[in-house]
GUMIVO-484919 format. One record per residue: residue in one letter; residue number from 1; y, x, z of N, C-alpha, C, O, CB in turn. Coordinates in steps of 0.05 Angstrom, whole numbers, plus 5000, padded with zeros to 4 digits. Each point is the difference from the previous one (the first is absolute). Glycine has a CB too. Example, Ala and Ser with C-alpha at 12.3 -4.5 7.8 and 13.67 -1.06 7.14 Angstrom:
2
NODE residuo num  n_Y  n_X  n_Z ca_Y ca_X ca_Z  c_Y  c_X  c_Z  o_Y  o_X  o_Z cb_Y cb_X cb_Z
NODE       A   1 4886 5264 5156 5024 4982 5000 5024 5018 5000 5000 5021 5013 4977 4941 5012
NODE       S   2 5044 5031 4961 5024 5016 5001 5022 4985 5014 5022 5010 5004 4965 5014 4953
END
This chain:
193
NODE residuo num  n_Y  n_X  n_Z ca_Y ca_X ca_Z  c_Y  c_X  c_Z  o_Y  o_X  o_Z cb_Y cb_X cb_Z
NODE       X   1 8297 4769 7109 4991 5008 4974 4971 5008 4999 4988 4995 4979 5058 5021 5012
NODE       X   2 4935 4999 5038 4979 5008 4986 4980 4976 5012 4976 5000 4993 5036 5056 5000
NODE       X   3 4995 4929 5021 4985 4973 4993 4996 4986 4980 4978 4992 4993 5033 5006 5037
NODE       X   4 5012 4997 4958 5005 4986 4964 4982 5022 4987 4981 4991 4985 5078 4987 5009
NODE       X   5 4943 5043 5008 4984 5018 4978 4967 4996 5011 4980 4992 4987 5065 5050 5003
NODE       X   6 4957 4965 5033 4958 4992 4998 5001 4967 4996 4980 4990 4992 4993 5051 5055
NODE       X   7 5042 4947 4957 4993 4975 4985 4990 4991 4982 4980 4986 4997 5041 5015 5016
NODE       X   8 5008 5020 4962 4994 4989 4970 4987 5024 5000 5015 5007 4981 5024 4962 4994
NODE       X   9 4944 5055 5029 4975 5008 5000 4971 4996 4998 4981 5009 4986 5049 5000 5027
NODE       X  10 4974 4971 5009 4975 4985 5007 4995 4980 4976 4978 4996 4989 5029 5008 5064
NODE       X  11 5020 4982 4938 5002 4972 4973 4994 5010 4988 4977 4994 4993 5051 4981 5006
NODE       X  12 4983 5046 4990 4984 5016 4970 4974 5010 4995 4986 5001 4979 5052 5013 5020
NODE       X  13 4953 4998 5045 4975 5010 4996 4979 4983 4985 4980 5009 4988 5031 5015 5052
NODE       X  14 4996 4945 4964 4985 4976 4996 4994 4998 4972 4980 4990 4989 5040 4987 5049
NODE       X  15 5002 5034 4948 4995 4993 4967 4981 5029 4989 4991 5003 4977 5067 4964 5013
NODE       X  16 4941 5048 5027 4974 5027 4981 5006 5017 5022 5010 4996 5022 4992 5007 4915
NODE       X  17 4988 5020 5050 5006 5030 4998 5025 5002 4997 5012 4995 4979 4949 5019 5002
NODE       X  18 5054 4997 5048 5023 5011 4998 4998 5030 5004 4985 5011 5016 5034 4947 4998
NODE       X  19 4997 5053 4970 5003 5034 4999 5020 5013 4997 5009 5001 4977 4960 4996 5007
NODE       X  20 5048 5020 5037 5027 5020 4990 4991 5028 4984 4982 5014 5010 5045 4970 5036
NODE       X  21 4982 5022 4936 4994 5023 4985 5033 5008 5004 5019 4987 4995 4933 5000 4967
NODE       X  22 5047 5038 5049 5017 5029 4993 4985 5019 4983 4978 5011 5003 5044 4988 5042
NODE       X  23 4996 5004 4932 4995 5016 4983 5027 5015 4993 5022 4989 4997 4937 4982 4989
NODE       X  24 5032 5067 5010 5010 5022 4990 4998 5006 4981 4994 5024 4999 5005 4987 5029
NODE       X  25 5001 4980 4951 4987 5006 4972 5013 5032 4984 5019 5013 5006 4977 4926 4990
NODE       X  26 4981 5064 4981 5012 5024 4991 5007 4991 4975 4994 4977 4995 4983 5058 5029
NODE       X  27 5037 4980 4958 5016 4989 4976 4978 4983 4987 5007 4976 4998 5027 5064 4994
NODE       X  28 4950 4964 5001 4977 4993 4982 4992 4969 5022 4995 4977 4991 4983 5085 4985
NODE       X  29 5023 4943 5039 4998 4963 5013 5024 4983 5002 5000 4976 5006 4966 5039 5026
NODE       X  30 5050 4995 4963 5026 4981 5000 5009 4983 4977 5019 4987 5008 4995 5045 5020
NODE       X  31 4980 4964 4947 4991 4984 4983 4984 4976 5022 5013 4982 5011 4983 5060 4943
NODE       X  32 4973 4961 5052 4994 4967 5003 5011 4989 5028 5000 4976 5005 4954 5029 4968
NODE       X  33 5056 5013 5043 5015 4990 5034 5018 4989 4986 4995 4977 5004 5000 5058 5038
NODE       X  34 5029 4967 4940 5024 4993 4998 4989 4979 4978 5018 4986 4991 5016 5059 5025
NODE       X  35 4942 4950 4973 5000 4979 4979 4998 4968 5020 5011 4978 4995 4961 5061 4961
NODE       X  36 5008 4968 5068 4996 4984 5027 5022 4998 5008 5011 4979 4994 4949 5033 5020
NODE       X  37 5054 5003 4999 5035 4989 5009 5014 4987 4973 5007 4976 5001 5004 5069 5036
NODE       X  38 4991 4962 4952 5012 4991 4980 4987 4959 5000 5012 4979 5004 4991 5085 4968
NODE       X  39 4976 4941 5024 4978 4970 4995 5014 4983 5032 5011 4978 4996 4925 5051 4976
NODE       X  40 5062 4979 5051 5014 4991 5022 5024 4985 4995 5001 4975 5005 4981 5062 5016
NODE       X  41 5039 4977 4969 5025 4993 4999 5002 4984 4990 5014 4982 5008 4999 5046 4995
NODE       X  42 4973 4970 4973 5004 4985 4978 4996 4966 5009 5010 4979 4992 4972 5067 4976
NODE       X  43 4998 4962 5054 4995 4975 5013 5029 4987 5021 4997 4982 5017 4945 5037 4980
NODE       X  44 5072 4989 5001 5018 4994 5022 5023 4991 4996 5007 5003 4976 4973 5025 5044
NODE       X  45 5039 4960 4996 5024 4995 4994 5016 5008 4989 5020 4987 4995 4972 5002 5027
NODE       X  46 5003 5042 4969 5021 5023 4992 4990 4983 4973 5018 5000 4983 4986 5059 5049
NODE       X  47 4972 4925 4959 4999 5004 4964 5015 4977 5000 4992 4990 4979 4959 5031 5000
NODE       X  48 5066 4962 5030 5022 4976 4998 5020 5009 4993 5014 4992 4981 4973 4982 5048
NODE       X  49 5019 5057 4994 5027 5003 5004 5011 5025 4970 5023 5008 4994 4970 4980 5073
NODE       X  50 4976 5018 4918 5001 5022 4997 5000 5029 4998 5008 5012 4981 4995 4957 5022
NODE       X  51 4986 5041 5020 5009 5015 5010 4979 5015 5000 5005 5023 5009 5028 4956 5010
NODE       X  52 4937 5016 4973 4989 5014 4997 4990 5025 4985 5008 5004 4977 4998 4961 5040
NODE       X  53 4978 5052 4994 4998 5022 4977 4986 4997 4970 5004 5016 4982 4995 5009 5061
NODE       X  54 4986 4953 4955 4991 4984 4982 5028 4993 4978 5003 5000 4976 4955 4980 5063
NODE       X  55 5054 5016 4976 5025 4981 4986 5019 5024 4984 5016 4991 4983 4987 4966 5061
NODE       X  56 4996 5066 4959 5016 5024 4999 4987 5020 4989 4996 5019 5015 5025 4970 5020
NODE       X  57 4973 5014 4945 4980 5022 4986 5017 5027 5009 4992 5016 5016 4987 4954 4936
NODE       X  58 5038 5031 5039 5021 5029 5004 4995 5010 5025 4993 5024 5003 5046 4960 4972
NODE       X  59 4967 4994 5050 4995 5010 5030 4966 5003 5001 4992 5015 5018 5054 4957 5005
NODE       X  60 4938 5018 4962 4977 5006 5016 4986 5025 4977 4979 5011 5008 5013 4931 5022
NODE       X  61 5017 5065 4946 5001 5031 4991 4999 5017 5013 4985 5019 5001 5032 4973 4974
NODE       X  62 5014 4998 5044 5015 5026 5018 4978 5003 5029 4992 5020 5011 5070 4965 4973
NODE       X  63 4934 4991 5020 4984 5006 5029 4964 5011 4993 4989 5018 5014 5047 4934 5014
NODE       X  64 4955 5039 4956 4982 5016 4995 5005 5024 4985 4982 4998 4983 4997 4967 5022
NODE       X  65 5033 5054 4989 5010 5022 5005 5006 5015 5021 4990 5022 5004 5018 4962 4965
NODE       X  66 5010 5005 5048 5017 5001 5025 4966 5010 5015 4994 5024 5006 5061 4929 4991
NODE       X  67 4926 5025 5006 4980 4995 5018 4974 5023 4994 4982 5007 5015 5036 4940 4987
NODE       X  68 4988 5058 4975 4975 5025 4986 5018 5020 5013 4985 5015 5013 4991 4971 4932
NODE       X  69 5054 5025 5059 5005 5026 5009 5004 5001 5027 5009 5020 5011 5008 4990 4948
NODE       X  70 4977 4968 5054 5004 5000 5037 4973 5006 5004 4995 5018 5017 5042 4943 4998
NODE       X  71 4941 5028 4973 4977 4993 4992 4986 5031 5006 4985 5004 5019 5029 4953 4944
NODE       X  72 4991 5057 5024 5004 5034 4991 5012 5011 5025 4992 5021 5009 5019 4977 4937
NODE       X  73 5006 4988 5065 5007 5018 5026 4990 4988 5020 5013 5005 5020 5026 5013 4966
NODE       X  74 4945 4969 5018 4984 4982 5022 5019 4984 5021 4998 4998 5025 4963 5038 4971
NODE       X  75 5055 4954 4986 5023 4980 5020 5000 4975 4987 5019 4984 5000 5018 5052 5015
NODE       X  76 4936 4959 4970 5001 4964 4994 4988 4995 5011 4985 5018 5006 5021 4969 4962
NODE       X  77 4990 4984 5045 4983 4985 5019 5005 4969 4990 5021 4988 5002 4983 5048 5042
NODE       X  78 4967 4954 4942 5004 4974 4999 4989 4983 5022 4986 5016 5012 5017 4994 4944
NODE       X  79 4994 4967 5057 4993 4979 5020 4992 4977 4981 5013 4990 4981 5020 5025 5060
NODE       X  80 4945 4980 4966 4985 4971 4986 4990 4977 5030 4982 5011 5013 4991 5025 4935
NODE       X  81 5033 4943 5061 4988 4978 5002 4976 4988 4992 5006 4976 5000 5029 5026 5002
NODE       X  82 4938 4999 4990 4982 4987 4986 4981 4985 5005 4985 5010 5016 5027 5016 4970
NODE       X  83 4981 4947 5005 4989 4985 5010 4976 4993 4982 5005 4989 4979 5035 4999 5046
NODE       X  84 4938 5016 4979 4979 5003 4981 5006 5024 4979 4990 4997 4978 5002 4951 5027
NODE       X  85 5018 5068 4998 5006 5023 4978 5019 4995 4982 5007 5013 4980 4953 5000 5022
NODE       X  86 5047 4965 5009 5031 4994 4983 5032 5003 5005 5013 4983 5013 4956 4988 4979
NODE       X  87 5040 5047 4999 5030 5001 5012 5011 4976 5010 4998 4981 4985 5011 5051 4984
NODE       X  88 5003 4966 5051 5016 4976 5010 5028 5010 5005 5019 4988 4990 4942 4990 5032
NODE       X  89 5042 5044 4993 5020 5014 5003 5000 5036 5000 4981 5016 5003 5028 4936 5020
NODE       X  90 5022 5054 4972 5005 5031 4994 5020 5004 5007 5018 4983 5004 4961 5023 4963
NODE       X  91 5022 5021 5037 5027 5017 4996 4992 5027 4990 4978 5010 5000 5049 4968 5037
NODE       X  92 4999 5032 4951 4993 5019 4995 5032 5029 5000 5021 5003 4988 4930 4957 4984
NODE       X  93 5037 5053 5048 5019 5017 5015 4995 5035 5001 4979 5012 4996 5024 4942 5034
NODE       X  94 5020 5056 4975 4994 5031 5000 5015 5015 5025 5022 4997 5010 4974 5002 4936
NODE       X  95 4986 5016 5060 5006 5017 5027 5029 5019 4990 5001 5001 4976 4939 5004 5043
NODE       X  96 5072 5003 4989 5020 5023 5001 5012 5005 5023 5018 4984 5007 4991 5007 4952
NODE       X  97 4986 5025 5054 5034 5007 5018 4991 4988 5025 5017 4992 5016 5027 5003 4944
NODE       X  98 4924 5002 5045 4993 4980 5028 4997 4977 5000 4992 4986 5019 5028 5036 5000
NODE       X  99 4988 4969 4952 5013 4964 4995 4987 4991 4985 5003 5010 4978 5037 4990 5026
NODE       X 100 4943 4978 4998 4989 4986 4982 5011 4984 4982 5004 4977 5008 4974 5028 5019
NODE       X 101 5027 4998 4955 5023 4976 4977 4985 4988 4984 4986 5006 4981 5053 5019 5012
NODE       X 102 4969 4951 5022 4985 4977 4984 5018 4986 4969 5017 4982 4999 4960 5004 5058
NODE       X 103 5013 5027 4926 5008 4997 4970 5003 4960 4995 5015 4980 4997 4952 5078 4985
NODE       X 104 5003 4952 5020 4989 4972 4986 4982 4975 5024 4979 5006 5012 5013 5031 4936
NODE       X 105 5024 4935 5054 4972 4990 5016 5005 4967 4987 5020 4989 4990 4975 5049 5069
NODE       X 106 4965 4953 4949 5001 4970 4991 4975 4986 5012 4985 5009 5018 5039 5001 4936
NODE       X 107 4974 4963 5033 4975 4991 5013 5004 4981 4969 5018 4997 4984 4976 5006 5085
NODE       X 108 4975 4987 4935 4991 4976 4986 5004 4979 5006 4985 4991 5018 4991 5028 4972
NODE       X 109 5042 4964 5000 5013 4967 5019 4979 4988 4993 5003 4977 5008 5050 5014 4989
NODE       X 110 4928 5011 4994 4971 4987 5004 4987 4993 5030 4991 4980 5010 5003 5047 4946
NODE       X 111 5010 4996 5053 4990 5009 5032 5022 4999 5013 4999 5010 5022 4965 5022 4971
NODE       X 112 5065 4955 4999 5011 4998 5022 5007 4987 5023 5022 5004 5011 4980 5011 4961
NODE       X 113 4981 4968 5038 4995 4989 5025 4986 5018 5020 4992 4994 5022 5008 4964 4954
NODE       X 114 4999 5061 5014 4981 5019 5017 5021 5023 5005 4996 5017 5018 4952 4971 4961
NODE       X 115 5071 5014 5006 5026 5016 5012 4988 5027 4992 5003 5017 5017 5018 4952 5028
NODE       X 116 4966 5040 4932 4986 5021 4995 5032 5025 4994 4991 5022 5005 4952 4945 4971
NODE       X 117 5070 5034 5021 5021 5021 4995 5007 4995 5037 5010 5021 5010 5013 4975 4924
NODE       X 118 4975 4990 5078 5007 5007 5024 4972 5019 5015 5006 5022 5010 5031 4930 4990
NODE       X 119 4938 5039 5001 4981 5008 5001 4996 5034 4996 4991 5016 5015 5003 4935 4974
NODE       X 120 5019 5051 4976 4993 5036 4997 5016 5013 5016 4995 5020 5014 4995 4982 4939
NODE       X 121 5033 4984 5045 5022 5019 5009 4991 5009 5032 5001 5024 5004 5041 4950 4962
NODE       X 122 4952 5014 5050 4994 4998 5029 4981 5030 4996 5005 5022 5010 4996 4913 5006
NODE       X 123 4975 5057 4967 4978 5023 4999 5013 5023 4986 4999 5020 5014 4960 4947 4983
NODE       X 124 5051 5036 4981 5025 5011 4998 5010 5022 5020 4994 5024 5000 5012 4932 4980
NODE       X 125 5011 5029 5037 5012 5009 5022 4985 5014 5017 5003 5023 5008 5022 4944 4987
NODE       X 126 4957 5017 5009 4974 5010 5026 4997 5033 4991 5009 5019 5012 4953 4927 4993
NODE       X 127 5022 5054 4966 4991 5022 4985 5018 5019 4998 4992 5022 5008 4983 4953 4971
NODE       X 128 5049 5024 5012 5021 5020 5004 5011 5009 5029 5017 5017 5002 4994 4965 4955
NODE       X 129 4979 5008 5062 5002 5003 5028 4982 5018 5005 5006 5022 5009 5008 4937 5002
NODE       X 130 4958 5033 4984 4980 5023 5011 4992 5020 4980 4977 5010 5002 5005 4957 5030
NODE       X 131 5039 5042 4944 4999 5022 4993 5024 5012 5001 5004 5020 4986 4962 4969 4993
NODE       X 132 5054 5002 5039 5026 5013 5008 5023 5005 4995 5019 5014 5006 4956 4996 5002
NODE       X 133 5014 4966 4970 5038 4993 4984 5019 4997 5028 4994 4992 5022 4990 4969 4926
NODE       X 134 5026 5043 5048 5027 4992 5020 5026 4972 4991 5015 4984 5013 4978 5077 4996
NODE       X 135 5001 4946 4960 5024 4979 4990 4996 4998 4973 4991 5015 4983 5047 4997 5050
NODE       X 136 4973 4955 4970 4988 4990 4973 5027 4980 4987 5013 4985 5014 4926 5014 5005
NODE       X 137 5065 5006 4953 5024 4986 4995 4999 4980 4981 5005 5006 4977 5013 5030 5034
NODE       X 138 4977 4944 4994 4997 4981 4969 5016 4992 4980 4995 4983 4983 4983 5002 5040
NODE       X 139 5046 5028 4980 5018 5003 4981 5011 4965 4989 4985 4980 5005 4988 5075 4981
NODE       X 140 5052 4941 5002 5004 4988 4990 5027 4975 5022 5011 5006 5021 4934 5014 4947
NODE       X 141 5055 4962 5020 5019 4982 5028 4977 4997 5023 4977 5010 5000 5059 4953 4967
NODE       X 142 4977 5019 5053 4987 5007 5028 4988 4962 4997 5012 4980 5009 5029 5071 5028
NODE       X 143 4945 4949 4953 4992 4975 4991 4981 4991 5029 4995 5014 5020 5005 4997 4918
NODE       X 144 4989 4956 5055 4982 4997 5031 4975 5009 5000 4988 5006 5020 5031 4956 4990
NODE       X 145 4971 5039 4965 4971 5021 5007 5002 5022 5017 4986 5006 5019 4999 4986 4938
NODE       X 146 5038 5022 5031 5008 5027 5014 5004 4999 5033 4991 5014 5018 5032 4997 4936
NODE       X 147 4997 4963 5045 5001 4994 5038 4980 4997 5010 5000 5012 5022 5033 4967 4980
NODE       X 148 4942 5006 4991 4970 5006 5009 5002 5025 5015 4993 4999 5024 4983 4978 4937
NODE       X 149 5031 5046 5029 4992 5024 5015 5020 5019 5007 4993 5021 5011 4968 4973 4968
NODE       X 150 5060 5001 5015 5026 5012 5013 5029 4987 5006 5007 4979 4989 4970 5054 4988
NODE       X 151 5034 4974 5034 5026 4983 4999 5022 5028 4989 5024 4994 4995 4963 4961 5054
NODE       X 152 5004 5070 4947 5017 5018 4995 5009 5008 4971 4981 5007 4985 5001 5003 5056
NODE       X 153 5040 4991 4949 4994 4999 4975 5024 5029 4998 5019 5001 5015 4961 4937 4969
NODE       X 154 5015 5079 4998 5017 5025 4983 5009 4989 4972 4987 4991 4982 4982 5049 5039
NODE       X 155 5063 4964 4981 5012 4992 4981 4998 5018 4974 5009 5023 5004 5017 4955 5030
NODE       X 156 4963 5017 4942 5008 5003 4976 5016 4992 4982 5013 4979 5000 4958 5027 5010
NODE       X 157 5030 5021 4967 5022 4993 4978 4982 5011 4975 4984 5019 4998 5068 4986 5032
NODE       X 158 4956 4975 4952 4994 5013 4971 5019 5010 4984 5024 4995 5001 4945 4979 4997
NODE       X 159 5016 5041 4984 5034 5009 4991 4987 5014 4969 4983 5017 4998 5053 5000 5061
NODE       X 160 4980 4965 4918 4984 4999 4984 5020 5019 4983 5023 4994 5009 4946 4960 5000
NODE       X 161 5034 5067 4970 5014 5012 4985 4995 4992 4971 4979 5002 4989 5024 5031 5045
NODE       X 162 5025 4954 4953 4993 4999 4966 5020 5027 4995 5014 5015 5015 4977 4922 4968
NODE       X 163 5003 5060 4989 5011 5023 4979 5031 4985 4992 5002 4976 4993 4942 5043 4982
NODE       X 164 5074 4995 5028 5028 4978 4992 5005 5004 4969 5011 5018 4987 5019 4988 5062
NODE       X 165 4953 4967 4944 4988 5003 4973 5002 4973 4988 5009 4979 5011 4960 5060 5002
NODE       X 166 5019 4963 4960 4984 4967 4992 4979 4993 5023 5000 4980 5015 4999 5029 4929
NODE       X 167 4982 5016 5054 4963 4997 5007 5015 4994 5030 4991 4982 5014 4964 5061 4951
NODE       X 168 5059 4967 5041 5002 4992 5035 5010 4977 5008 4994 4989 5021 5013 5052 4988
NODE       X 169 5015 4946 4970 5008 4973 5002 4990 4985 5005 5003 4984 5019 5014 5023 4964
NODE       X 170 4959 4994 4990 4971 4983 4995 4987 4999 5024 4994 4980 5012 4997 5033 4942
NODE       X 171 5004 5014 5053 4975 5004 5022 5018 4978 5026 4992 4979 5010 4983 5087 4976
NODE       X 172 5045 4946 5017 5016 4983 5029 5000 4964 4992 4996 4984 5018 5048 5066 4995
NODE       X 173 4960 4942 4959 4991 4962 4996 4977 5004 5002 4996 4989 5021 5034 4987 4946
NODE       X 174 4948 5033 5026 4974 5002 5013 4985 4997 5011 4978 4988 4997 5033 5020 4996
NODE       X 175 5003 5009 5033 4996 4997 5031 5009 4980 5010 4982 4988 5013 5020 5050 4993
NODE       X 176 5023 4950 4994 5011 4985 5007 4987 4968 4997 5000 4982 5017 5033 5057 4977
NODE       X 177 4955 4957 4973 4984 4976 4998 4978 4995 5010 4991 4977 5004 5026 5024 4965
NODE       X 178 4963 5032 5041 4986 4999 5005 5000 4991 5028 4983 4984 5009 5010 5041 4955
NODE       X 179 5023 4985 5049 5006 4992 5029 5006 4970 5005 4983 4987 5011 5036 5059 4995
NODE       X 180 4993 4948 4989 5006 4970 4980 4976 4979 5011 4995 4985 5019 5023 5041 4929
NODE       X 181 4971 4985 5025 4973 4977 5003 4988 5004 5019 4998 4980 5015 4993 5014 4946
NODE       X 182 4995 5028 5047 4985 5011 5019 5012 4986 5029 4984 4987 5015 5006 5060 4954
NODE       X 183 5032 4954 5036 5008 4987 5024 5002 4974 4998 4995 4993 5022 5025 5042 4991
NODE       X 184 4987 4937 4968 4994 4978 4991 4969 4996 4997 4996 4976 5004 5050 5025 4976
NODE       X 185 4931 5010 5014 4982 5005 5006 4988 4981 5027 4991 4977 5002 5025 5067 4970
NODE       X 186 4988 4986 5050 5007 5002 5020 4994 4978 5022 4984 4992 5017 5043 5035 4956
NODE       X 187 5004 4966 5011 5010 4972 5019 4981 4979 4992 4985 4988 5015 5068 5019 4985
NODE       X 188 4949 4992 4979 4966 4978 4986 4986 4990 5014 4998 4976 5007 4991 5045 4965
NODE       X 189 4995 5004 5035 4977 5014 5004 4995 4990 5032 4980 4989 5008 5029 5056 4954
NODE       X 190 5023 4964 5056 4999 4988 5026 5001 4967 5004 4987 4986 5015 5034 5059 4994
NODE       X 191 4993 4951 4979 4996 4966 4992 4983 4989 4993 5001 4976 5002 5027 5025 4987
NODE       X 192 4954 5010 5003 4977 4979 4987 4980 5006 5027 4989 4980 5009 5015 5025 4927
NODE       X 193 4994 5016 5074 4983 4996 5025 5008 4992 5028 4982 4998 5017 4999 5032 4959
END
């Protein structure tokens, strides 16, 4: 692995100015970091499947909210990729409990021959190493990006509560369509690449 990475290092060094930015922001900066992650994603496979925060006004309300009050308690941390001062890749994660949780991550399939979401993550990693994270969780299925850097995975459950109601009926066809497409999506999404 860290041969492939100074590799596609060196490839990218070729196209500009490469740059990792870690950034702590305070409420008042988290507006334009999350407008740049946001601009990332948008570039990526997630905008086929969907899945982006672009694509979801409601979820990305909630996360810039969410991100102004971690923000306030100094447990946001965004990661940028940048190549000429241009986002290529992000994540965007919060400390708690020793653990880095990686919320949000993407790259620009523009730059992807250069494996730039493989790239941050590595620096990423490095960076949360030599400030003493111990453990980092990227949440979600144990997908192959994820095998890139672990083979261990902690089982989750969601567990969603309606009202035993109309509004909860609704809310539960809802969810359910939403999940739906989102996973037909998905499959698309893996198919076409």
């Amino acid at each position: 692995l860290v041969q492939s990475i100074r590799r596609r290092d060196r490839r990218l060094d070729e196209q500009g100015e490469v740059r990792m930015e870690f950034l702590a922001p305070n409420p008042d900066e988290v507006d334009a970091a999350l407008d740049a992650a946001i601009e990332v994603e948008a570039n990526s496979w997630k905008a086929r499947s969907g899945t982006t925060l672009r694509s979801d006004p409601g979820q990305t309300r909630f996360v810039r909210c969410y991100a102004k009050v971690i923000a306030a308690q100094k447990r946001l941390h965004f990661t940028f990729l940048k190549l000429d001062d241009q986002p290529i890749a992000m994540s965007i994660g919060e400390f708690y409990g020793g653990t880095y949780w990686a919320h949000k991550t993407g790259y620009d399939e523009g730059f992807g021959k250069f494996a730039p979401g493989i790239l941050m993550q590595f620096h990423l990693v490095a960076h949360l190493a030599r400030t003493g994270v111990g453990r980092i969780d990227f949440q979600g299925r144990m997908d192959p990006f994820k095998r890139t850097w672990t083979d261990q995975a902690v089982e989750a459950s969601k567990v969603r509560i309606y009202p035993f109601n109309m509004r909860g009926a609704a809310a539960i066809a809802e969810d359910v369509a939403r999940q739906s497409r989102s996973s037909l999506r998905a499959r698309f999404a893996q198919r076409a690449e």
